[in-house]
PyMOL CGO cylinders between C-alpha atoms (Angstrom):
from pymol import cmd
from pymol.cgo import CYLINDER

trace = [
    CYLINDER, -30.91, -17.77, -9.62, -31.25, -21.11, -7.92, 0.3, 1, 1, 1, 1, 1, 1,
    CYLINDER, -31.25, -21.11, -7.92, -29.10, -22.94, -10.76, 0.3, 1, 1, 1, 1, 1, 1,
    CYLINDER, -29.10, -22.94, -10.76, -26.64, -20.19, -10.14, 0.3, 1, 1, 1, 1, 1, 1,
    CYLINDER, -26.64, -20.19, -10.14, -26.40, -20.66, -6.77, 0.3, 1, 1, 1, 1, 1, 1,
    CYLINDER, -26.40, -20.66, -6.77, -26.32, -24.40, -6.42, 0.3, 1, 1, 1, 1, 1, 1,
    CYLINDER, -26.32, -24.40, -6.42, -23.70, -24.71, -9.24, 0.3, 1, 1, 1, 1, 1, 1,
    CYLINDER, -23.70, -24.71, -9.24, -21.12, -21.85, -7.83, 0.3, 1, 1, 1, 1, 1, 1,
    CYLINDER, -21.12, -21.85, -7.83, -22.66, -21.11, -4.36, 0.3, 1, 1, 1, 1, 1, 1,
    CYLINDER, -22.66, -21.11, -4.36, -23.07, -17.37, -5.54, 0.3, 1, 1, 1, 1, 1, 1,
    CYLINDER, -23.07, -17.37, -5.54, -26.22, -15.56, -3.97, 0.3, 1, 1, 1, 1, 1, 1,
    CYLINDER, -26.22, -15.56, -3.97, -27.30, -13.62, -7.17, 0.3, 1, 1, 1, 1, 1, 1,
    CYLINDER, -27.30, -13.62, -7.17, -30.64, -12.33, -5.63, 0.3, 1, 1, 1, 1, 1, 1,
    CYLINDER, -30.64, -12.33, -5.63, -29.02, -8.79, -5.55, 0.3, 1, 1, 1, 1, 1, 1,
    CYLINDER, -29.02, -8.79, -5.55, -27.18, -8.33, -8.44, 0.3, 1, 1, 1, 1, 1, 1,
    CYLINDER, -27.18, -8.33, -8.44, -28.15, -6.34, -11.63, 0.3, 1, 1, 1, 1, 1, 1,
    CYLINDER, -28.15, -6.34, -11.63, -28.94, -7.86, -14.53, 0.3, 1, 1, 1, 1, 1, 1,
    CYLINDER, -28.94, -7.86, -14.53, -30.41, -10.68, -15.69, 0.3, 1, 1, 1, 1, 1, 1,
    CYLINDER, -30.41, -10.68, -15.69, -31.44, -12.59, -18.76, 0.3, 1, 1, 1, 1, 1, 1,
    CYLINDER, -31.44, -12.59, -18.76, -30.44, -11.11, -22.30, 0.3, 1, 1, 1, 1, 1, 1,
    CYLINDER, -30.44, -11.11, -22.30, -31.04, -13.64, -25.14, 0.3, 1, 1, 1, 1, 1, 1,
    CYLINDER, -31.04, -13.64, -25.14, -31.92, -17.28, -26.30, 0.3, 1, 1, 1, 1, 1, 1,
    CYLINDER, -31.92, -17.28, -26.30, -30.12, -18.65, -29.26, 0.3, 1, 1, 1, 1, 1, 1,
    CYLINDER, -30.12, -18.65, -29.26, -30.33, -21.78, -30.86, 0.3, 1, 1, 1, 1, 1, 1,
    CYLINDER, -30.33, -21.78, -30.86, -27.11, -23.92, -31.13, 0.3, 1, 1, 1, 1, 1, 1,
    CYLINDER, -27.11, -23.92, -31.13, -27.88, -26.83, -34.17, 0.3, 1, 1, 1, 1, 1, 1,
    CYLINDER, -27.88, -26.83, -34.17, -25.20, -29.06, -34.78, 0.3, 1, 1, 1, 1, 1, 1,
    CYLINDER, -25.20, -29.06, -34.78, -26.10, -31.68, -37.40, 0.3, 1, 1, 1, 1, 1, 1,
    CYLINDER, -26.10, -31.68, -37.40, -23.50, -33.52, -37.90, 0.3, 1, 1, 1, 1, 1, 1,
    CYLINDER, -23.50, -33.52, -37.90, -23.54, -34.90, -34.33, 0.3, 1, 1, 1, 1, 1, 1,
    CYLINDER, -23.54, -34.90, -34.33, -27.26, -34.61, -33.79, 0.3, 1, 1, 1, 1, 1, 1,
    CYLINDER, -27.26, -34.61, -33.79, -27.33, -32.86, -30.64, 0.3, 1, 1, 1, 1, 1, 1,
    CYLINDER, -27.33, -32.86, -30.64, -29.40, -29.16, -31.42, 0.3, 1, 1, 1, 1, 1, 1,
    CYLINDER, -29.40, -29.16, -31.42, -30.28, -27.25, -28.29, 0.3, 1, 1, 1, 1, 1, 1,
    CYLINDER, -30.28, -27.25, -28.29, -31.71, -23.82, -26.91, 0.3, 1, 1, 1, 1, 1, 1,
    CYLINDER, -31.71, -23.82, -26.91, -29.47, -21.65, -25.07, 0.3, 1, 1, 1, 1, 1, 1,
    CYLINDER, -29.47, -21.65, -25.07, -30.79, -18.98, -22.40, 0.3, 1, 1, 1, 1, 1, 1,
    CYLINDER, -30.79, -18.98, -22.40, -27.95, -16.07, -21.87, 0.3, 1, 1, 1, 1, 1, 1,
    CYLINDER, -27.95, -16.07, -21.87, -27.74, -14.49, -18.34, 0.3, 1, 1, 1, 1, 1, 1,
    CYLINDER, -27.74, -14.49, -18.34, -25.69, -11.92, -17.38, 0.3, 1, 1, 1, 1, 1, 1,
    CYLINDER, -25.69, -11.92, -17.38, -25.18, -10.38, -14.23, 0.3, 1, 1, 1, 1, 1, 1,
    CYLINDER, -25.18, -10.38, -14.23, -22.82, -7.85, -12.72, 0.3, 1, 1, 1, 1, 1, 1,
    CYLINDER, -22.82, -7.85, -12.72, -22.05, -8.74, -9.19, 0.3, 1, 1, 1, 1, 1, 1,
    CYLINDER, -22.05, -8.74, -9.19, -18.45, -8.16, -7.06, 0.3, 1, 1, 1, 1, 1, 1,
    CYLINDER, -18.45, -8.16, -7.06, -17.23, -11.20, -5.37, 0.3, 1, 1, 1, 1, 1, 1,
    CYLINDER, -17.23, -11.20, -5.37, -14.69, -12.82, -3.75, 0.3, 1, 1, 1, 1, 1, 1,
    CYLINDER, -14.69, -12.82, -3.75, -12.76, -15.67, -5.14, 0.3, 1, 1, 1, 1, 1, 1,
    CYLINDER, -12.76, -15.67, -5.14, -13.85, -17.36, -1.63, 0.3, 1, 1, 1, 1, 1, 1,
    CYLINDER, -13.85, -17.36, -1.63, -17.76, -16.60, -2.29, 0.3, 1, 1, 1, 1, 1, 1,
    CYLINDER, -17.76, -16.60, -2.29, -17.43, -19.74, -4.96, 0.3, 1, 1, 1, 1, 1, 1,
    CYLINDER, -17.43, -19.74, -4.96, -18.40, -23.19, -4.02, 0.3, 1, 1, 1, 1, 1, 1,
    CYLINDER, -18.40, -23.19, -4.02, -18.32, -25.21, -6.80, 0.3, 1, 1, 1, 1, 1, 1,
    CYLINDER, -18.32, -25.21, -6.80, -21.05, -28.02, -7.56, 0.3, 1, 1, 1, 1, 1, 1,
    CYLINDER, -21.05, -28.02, -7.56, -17.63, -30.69, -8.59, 0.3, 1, 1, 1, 1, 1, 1,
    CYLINDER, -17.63, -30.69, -8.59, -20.93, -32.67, -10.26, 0.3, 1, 1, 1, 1, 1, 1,
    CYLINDER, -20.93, -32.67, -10.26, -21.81, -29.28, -12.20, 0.3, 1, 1, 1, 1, 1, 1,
    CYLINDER, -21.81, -29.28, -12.20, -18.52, -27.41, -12.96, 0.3, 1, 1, 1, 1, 1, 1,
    CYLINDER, -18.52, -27.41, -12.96, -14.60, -28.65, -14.15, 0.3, 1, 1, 1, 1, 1, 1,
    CYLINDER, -14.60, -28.65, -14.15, -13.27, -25.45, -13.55, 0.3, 1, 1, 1, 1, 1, 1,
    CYLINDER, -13.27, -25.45, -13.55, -13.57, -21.59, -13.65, 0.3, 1, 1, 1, 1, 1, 1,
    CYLINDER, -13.57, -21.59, -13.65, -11.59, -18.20, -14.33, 0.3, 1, 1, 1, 1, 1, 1,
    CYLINDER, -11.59, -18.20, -14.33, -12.19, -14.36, -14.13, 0.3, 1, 1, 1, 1, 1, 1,
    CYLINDER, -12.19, -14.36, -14.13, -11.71, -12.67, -17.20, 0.3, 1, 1, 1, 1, 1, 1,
    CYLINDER, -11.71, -12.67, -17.20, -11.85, -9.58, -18.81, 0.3, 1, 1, 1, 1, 1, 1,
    CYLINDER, -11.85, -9.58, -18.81, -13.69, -8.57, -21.97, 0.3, 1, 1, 1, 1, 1, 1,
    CYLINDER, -13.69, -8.57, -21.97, -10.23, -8.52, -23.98, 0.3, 1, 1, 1, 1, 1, 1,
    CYLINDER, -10.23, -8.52, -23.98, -9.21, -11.81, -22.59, 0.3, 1, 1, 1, 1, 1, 1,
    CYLINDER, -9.21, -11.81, -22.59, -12.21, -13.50, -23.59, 0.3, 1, 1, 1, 1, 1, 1,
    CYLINDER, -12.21, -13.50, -23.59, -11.94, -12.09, -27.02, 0.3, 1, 1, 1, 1, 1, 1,
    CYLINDER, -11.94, -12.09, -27.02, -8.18, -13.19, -27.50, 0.3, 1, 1, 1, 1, 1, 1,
    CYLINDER, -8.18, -13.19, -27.50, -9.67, -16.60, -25.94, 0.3, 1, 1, 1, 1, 1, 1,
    CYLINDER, -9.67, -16.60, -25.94, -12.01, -16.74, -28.69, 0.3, 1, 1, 1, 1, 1, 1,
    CYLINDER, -12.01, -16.74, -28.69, -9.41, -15.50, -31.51, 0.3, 1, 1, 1, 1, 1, 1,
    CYLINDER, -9.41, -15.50, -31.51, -7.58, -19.01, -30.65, 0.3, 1, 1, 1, 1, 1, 1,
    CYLINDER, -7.58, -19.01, -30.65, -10.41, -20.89, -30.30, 0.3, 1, 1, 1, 1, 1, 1,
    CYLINDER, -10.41, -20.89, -30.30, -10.34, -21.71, -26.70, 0.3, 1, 1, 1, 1, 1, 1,
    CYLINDER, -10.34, -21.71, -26.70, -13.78, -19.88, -25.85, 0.3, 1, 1, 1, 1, 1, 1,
    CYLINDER, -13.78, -19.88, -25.85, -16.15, -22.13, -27.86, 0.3, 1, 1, 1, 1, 1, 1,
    CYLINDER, -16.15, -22.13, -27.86, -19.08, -20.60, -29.32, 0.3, 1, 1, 1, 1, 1, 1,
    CYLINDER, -19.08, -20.60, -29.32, -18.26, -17.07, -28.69, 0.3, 1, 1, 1, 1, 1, 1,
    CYLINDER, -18.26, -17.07, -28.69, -19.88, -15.64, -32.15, 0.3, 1, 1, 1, 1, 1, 1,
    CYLINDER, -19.88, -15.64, -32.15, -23.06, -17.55, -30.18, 0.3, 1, 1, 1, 1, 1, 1,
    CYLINDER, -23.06, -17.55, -30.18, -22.73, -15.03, -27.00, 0.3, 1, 1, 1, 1, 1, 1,
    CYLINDER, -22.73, -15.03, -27.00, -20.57, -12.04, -28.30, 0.3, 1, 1, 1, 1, 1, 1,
    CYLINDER, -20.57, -12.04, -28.30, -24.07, -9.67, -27.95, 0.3, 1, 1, 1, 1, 1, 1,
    CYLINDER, -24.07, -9.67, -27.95, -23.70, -10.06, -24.33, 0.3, 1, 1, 1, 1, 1, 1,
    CYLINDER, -23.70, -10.06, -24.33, -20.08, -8.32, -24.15, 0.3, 1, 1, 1, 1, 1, 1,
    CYLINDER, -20.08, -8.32, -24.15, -20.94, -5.30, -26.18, 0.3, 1, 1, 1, 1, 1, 1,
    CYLINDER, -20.94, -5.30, -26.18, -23.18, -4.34, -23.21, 0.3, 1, 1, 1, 1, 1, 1,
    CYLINDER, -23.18, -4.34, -23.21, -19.97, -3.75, -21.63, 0.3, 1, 1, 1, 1, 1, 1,
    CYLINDER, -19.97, -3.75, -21.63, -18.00, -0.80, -21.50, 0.3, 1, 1, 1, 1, 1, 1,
]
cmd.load_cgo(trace, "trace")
């Protein structure tokens, strides 16, 4: 909750949900193998509730499920096949 809240300025304290899953990411070739902690949470907001850590964050966009699964069709949203288990939760 505190990550969240630094990073986007989002007060999560409330919202439902929490974390899902931890998944190992290896990648060999470059030497750089990692765990990965999945959150998700289900919280309305306001486009003004976000203040961005600039250190943190490049960037951000609200999606739906279908966009993010065109995204990762194209291969914009990397290491969706990672994450997918979170978006079947949704309905």
């Amino acid at each position: 909750m505190r990550e969240v809240r630094e990073e986007t300025g989002l007060d999560i304290s409330n919202a439902e949900g929490g974390y899902v899953f931890t998944y190992k990411r290896e990648n060999p070739g470059e030497g750089d193998n990692y765990f990965v902690d999945v959150y998700r949470f289900v919280l309305d907001i306001d486009e003004n509730d976000l203040k961005l850590q600039t250190e943190e964050t490049d960037g951000y966009m609200f999606a739906t499920k279908e966009e993010i699964e065109n995204f990762a069709k194209e291969g914009i949203f990397l290491h969706y096949d990672s994450i997918k288990r979170v978006f079947e939760q949704l309905q």
